[in-house]
N, C-alpha and C positions, 0 to 999 in steps of 0.2 A: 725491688725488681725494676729495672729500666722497662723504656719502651721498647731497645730494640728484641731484649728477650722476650719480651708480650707478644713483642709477633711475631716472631720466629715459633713459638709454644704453641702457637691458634693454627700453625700449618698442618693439617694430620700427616704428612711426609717427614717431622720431626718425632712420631711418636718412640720410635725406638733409640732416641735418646733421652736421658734424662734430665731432670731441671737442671740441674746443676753443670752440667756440658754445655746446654745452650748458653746458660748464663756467661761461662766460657768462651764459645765461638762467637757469641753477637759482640764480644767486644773485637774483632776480626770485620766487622760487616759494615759497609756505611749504606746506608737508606737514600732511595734517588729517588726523587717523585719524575714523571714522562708523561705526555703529552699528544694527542693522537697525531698518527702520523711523525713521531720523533724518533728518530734513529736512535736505538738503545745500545750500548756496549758498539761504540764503532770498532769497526777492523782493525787491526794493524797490522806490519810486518809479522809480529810475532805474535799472537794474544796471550793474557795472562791473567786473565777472569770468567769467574761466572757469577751469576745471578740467579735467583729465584724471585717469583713472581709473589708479591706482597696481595695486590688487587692491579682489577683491570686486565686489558688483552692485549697480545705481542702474537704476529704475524712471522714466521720463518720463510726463513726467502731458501726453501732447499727443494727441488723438486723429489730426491729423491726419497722425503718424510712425508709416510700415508696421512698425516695432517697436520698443517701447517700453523695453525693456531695453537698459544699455549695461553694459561690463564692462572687464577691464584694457585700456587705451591709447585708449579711445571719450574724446571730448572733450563736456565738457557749457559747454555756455553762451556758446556760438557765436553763435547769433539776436543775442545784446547789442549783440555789432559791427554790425551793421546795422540793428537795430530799438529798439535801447536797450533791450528786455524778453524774456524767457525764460521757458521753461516751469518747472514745479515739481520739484525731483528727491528721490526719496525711496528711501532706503537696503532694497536687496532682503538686504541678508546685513553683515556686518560689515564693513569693508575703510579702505583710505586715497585719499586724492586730492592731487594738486600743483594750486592754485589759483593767480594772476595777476590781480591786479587790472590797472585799465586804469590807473592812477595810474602804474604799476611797468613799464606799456609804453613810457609818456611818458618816464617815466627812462632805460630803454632805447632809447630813441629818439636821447636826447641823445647817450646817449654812443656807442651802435654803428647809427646810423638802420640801413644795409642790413640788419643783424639783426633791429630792431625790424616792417623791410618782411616778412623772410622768415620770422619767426616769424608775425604778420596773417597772410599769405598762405595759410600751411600750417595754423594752425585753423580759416581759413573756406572751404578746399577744398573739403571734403564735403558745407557749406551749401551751397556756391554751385552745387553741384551737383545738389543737390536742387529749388533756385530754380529753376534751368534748367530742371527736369523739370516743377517747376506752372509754370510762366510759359508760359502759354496766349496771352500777348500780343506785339506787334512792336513798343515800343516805339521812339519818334524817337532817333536815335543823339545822343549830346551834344557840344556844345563847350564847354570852358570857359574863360572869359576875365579873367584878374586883371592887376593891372600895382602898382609900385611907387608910392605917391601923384604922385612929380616924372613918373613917367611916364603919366601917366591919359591926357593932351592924345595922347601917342602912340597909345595903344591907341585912343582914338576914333577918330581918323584914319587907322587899319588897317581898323578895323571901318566906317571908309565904304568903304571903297576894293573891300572884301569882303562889303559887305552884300549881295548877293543869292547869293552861297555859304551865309553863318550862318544866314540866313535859312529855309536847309531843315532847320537844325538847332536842335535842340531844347539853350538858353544857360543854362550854368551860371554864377552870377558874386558878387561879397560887395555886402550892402548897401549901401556907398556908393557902387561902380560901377555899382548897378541902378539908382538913380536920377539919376545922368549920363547914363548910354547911354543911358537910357528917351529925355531929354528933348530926347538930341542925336543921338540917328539913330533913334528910334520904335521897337530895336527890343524887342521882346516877352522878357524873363526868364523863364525859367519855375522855376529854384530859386536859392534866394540860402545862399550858405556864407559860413565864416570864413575868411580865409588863414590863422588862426594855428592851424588847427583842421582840417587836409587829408586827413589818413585814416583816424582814428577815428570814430565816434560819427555817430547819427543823421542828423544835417547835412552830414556828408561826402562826398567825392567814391570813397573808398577801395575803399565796398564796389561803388558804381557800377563803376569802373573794374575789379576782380575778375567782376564778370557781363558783360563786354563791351559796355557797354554806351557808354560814353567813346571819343568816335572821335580827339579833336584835345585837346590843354590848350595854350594860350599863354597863360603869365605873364613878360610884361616884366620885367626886372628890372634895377636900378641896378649897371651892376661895381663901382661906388665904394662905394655905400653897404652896410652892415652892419645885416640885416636882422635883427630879432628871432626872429622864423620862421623862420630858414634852416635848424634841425632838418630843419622839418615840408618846406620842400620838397625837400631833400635825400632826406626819405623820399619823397615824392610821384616825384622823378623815379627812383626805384629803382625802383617800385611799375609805372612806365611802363613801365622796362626789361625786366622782367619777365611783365608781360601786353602787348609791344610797342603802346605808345600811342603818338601822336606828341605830341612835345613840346618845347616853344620855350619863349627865354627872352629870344630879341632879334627886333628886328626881320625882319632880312635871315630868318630859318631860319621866323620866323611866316609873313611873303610864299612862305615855299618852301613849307608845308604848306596855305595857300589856295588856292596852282594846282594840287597834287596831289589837294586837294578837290574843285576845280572838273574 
């Protein structure tokens, strides 16, 4: 066993995984020792990491977090996942951190998605539970709807048959179905994603779907054909399984979760 999976194991925030996943993810992780007063994870245009605190204290530059200090096993740079930017962290004492770039999730992805879902899931717990607590609003629950290009003609033809179910819902869908659906059954998009881009970053459905906010996904999909993406929705349908979404991939099971909508 390495060192970095020693430490990673000695966090009690890893307990609900097992040896064998850490041993896994620590090869994803590099080890940073920090310095009091040393700017940890600088900002950037875009962020694309986070961190957990090994030992030692990191100070949050956010007014709006009931406390600003975080210390061994607190995860710093969570926000990323859903907002693509982060607060400031600034070293209160000497110490080390395990960081993760989102580049090193994507790798993870490929090779063990369900690890990469359940690794997402367990650093953006504590956000999403914060979210929950300012989220002063009821927003419109979502659908989203993707299909394989030879299947587009199908998805239209479900979504007439079901347009006044979608219709109460607030469509998630990728640019080139927005402007099909738009022009062949009127109806309204209200955010447009990647397929090849399901759970991470800004555009995603991932951190949606973690705030409960994803009531239905139906993405078509070809049995034959051999999708580039099939990482990303391999992790997307884990991601379901786990915050129970409903989720289809054909026909028949799409028409079964339209009438348990209706």
């Amino acid at each position: 066993m390495d060192q970095k999976t020693e430490l990673l194991l000695k966090l009690d925030i890893f307990r609900q995984f097992y040896t064998e996943e850490i041993e896994i993810i620590s090869e994803y992780f590099s080890i940073h020792k920090f310095f009091d007063l040393q700017v940890i994870m600088p900002q950037t245009v875009q962020d694309s990491s986070f961190g957990i605190i090994l030992s030692g204290e990191v100070s949050v530059s956010d007014d709006q977090m009931e406390n600003s200090s975080r210390t061994k096993g607190d995860i710093l740079g969570e926000m990323a996942f859903i907002q693509g930017f982060r607060s400031d962290f600034i070293a209160a004492s000497d110490g080390a951190i395990a960081i993760m770039t989102f580049d090193d999730i994507e790798k993870l992805k490929f090779k063990k998605p369900y690890l990469a879902v359940k690794l997402v899931d367990f650093v953006t717990h504590n956000l999403v539970n914060d979210l929950r607590k300012n989220d002063k609003e009821d927003p419109m629950e979502i659908i989203v709807l993707l299909a394989d290009e030879n299947l587009f003609s199908d998805l239209i033809n479900l979504i007439k048959d079901h347009l006044h179910i979608i219709k109460n819902f607030s469509v998630i869908t990728s640019d080139k179905l927005k402007k099909i659906l738009e022009q062949n059954t009127n109806l309204t998009i209200s955010q447009v994603i990647e397929p090849q881009s399901l759970i991470l970053g800004e555009t995603a459905i991932g951190h949606q779907i973690l705030l409960d906010q994803v009531k239905a996904i139906v993405y078509l999909r070809d049995p034959i054909k051999v999708e580039s993406n099939s990482a990303s929705i391999e992790a997307l349908s884990r991601l379901c399984d786990l915050q129970q979404v409903l989720f289809s991939t054909n026909l028949l099971t799409a028409n079964a979760i339209f009438q348990y909508l209706e």
